[in-house]
C-alpha positions as CSV (number, residue, x, y, z in Angstrom):
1,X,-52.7,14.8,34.9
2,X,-53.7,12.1,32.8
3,X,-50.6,9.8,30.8
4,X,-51.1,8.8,26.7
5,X,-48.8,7.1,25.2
6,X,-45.4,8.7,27.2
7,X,-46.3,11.7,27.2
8,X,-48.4,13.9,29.8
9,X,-51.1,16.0,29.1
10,X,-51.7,18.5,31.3
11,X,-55.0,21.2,31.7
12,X,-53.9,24.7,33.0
13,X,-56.0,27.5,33.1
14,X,-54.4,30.4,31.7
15,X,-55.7,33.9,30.9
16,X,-56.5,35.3,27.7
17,X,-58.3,38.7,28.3
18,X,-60.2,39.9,31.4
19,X,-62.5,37.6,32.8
20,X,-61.6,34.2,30.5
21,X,-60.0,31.6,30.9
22,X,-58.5,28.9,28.2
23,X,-57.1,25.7,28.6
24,X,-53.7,24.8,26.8
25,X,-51.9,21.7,25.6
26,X,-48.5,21.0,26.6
27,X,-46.9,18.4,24.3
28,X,-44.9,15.7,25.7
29,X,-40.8,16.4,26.6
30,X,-37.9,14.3,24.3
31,X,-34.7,14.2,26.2
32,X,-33.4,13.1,22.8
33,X,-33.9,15.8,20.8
34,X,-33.5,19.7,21.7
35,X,-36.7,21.7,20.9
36,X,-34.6,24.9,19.2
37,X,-32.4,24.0,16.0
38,X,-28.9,25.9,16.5
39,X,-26.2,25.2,14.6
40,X,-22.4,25.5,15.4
41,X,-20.9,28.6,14.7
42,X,-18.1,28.2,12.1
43,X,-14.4,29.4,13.0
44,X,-13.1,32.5,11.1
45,X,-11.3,31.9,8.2
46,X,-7.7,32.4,7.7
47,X,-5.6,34.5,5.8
48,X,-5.2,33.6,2.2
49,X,-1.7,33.2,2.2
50,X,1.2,33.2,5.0
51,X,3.6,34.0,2.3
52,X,5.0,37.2,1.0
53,X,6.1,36.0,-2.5
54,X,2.6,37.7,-4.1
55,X,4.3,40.8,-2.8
56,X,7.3,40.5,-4.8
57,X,7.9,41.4,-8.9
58,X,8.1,39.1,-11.2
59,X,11.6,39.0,-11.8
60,X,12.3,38.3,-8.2
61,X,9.6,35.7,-8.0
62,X,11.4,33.8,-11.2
63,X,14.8,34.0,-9.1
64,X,13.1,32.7,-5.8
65,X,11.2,30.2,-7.5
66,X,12.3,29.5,-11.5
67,X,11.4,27.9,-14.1
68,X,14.2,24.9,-14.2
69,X,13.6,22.9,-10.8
70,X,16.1,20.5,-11.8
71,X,16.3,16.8,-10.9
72,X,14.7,16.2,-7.7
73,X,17.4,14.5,-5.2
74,X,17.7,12.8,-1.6
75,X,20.0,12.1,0.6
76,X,19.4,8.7,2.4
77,X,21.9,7.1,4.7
78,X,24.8,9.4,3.7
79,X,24.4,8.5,0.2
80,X,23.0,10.9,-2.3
81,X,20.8,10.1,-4.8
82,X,18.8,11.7,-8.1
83,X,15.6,10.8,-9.9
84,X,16.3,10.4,-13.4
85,X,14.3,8.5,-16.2
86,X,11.8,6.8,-13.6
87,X,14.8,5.4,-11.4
88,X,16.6,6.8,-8.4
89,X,20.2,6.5,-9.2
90,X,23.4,7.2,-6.8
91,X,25.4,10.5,-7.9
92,X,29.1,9.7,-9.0
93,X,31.7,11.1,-7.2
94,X,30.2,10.0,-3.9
95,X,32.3,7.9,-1.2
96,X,31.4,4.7,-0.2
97,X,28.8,4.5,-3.2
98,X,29.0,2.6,-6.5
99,X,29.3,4.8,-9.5
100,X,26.0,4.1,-12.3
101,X,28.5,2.4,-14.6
102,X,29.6,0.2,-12.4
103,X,25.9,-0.8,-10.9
104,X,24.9,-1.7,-14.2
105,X,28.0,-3.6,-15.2
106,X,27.2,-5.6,-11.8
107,X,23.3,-6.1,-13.1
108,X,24.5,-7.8,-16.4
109,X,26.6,-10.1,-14.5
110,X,23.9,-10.7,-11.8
111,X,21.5,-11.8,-15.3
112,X,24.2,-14.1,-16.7
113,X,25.1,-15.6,-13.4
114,X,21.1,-15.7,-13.4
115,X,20.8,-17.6,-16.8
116,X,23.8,-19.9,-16.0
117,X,22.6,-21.2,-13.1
118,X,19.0,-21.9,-14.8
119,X,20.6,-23.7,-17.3
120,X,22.5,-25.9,-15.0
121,X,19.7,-26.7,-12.8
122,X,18.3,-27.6,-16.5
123,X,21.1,-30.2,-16.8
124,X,21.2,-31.7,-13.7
125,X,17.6,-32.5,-13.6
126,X,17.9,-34.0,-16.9
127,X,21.0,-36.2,-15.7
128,X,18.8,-37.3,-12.7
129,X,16.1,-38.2,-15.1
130,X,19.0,-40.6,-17.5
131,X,20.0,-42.1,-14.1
132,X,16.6,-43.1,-12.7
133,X,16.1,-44.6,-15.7
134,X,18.9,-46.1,-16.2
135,X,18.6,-47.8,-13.1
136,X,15.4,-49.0,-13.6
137,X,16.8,-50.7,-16.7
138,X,19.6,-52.3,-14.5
139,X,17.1,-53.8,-12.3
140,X,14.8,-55.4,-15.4
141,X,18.0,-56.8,-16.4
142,X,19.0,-58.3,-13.0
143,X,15.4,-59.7,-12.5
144,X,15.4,-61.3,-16.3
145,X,18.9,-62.6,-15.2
146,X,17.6,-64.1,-12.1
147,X,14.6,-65.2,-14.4
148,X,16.7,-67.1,-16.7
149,X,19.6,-68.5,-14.3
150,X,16.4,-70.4,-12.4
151,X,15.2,-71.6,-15.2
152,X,18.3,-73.0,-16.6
153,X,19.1,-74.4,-12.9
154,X,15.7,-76.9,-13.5
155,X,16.6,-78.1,-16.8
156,X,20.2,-79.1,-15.3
């Protein structure tokens, strides 16, 4: 045997017909790769459909299923609620839950409670403002006072 680049050739005598002889190549073994291509079988399919409602008429598939679906609704920590205009709102009539009327009522005041205290913080940077300078002005004075009482002392 005689090794090329990894692999190993090899020189076997094998028979072809009565009385010759041939000499065949063996390529070189991958333990990578399989020689054979053999794909993975797929899984058999499934039925279609694991319901029976194809089965039934269509006046009984209109009363199991309908047309109207309604509003869809959910019921989350005891309280139930429906989807309505883009917005999940609480059902009336519900205990321990706010009616709608009264949420919203509660919203306007939460804004104007919002608006008011804006406003104030408003004011009372404004009156921190007058006050600094104010007092910045009170000081001037004080140092022109000083300023001028010094001055009047040497003339005396």
């Amino acid at each position: 045997m005689t090794p090329i680049s990894g692999g190993v050739i090899s020189w076997q005598k094998a028979s072809l017909g009565e009385g010759s002889i041939g000499l065949s190549f063996i390529r070189p073994k991958m333990p990578l790769f399989g020689n054979t291509f053999s794909p993975k079988k797929t899984p058999p399919r499934k039925s279609a459909s694991l319901s029976n409602l194809h089965s039934l008429d269509r006046s009984l598939r209109e009363v199991e299923l309908g047309l109207d679906y309604g509003t869809p609704t959910m019921n989350l920590a005891g309280q139930s609620l429906k989807f309505e205009n883009g917005q999940w709102i609480a059902e009336t009539g519900i205990s321990g839950g706010v009616d709608r009327r009264e949420a919203q009522r509660l919203r306007r005041r939460n804004q104007q409670l919002e608006e008011e205290n804006n406003l104030l913080r408003l004011k009372v940077d404004i009156l921190l403002d007058m006050l600094s300078e104010t007092t910045a002005e009170s000081h001037l004075m004080e140092k022109e006072l000083d300023e001028l009482k010094s001055v009047n002392h040497w003339r005396k």
